[in-house]
GUFIPA-119131 format. One record per residue (C-alpha): x, y, z. Coordinates in steps of 0.5 Angstrom, whole numbers, plus 500, padded with zeros to 3 digits. Layout:
N
XYZ...
# end
This chain:
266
083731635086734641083741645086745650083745657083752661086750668083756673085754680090750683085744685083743679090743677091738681086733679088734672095731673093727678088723672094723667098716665106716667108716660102722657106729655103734658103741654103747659101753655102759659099766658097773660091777657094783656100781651098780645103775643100770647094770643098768636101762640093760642091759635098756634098750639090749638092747630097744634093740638088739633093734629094729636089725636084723643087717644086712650090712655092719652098721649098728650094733654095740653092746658092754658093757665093765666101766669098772672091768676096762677102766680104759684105755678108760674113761680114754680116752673120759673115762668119769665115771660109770656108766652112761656110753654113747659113740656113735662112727663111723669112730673119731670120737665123735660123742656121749656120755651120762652116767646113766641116763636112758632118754629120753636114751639111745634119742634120741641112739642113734637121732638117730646111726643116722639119720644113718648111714641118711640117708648111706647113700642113699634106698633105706635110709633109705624101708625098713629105717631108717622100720622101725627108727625105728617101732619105737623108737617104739612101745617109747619111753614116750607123751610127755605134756603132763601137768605134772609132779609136784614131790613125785613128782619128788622121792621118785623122785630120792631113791630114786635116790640111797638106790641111789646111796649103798649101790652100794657098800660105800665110795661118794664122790661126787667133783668129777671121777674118781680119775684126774682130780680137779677139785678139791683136796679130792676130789683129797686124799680119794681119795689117803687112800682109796689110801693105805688100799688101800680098794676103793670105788665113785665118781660125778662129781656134775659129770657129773649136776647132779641128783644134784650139787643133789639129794644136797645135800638127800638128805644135808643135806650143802652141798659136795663131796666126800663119802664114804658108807659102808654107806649112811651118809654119814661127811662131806667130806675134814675129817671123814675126816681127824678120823675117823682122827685119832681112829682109825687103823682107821677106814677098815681094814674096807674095805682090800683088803689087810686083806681078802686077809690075813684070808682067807688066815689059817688
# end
């Protein structure tokens, strides 16, 4: 069986891909330790990749990297939000998935993998690739046609977003990501943020439309962007603005640079 391979620089990034045959689809996982979603999707593409088995030459290749270490290749492969997989194949990619949605993530996976098998003759595709395929279906959750319940819908969309919001110290929920705003508001509060050296976390509600229209209500907030803090939301890029008008400090428990020189006091 298949298992997933922490990349954590970019040299060895690049020897891993260098190894890799033409035809061998490379599942990219991309994560950050700070957001819990990402360790659901972690137990989801090691029972995924559990089901490929290590052939030779390999069919599949499955790596993990740290969006926040490897700030290069998420910008590279225009990574949103975590947990965001990249599915590519001879240098090309062939399709992205951004949140955690398990159905998503083993469709587009196995949608690729079969067309790598197809590609490679009939032989592969009658033995090893119908194997691979029952036994993602046998792990994949029974489809039903059983309506769904709005209210039920709902309480596990803001269970979500209660994880969503206390990921991290500091979270904004933004119109693109700190390298690349999409709007002058969110490009104006990250520069604050910088400005203050503070270490927080960011999700790109325009990478997720339902948690952009679901944290609206969870927040009884209307716009974007928004910034919470210990799970609170503080509010848009005015209200941070009068909050350190009115105190210069407002943002100094969450600097990095306040944190290292309060460690390094005697």
């Amino acid at each position: 069986m298949s298992t997933i391979k922490e990349i954590t620089s970019i040299p060895e990034w690049e020897r891993h891909v260098e190894t890799l045959p033409s035809a061998t689809l490379l599942i990219m996982s991309f994560h950050a330790p700070w957001a819990a979603p990402c360790a659901q999707m972690a137990t989801v593409l090691s029972t995924l990749a559990a089901d490929y088995p290590v052939t030779d030459p390999p069919e599949t290749s499955w790596v993990s990297i740290n969006a926040e270490e490897l700030s290069d290749l998420s910008e590279a492969y225009n990574v949103t939000a975590v947990p965001f997989l990249v599915l590519i194949r001879n240098g090309q990619v062939l399709e992205t998935v951004s949140g955690s949605s398990a159905v998503k993530v083993r469709n587009a996976i196995e949608t690729q993998a079969k067309k790598s098998a197809g590609s490679a003759g009939a032989v592969s595709t009658n033995g090893l690739e119908t194997a691979k395929t029952n036994a993602i279906s046998a792990a994949a959750p029974a489809k039903t046609e059983e309506p769904v319940d709005p209210e039920k819908a709902k309480e596990e969309l803001f269970k979500r977003l209660e994880e969503l919001v206390k990921a991290t110290s500091v979270m904004l929920f933004m119109k693109g990501s700190p390298s690349a705003p999409e709007c002058g508001f969110s490009r104006q509060i990250v520069g604050i943020l910088r400005e203050h050296s503070v270490k927080y976390g960011f999700f790109n509600i325009l990478a997720d439309d339902e948690v952009r229209q679901g944290l609206k209500e969870y927040a009884d907030w209307p716009t974007y962007p928004q910034l919470w803090i210990d799970g609170e939301l503080v509010g848009g890029l005015d209200i941070v603005k009068e909050e350190l008008e009115n105190d210069p400090e407002f943002l100094a428990p969450y600097s990095v640079k306040s944190n290292a020189e309060n460690a390094a006091a005697p």
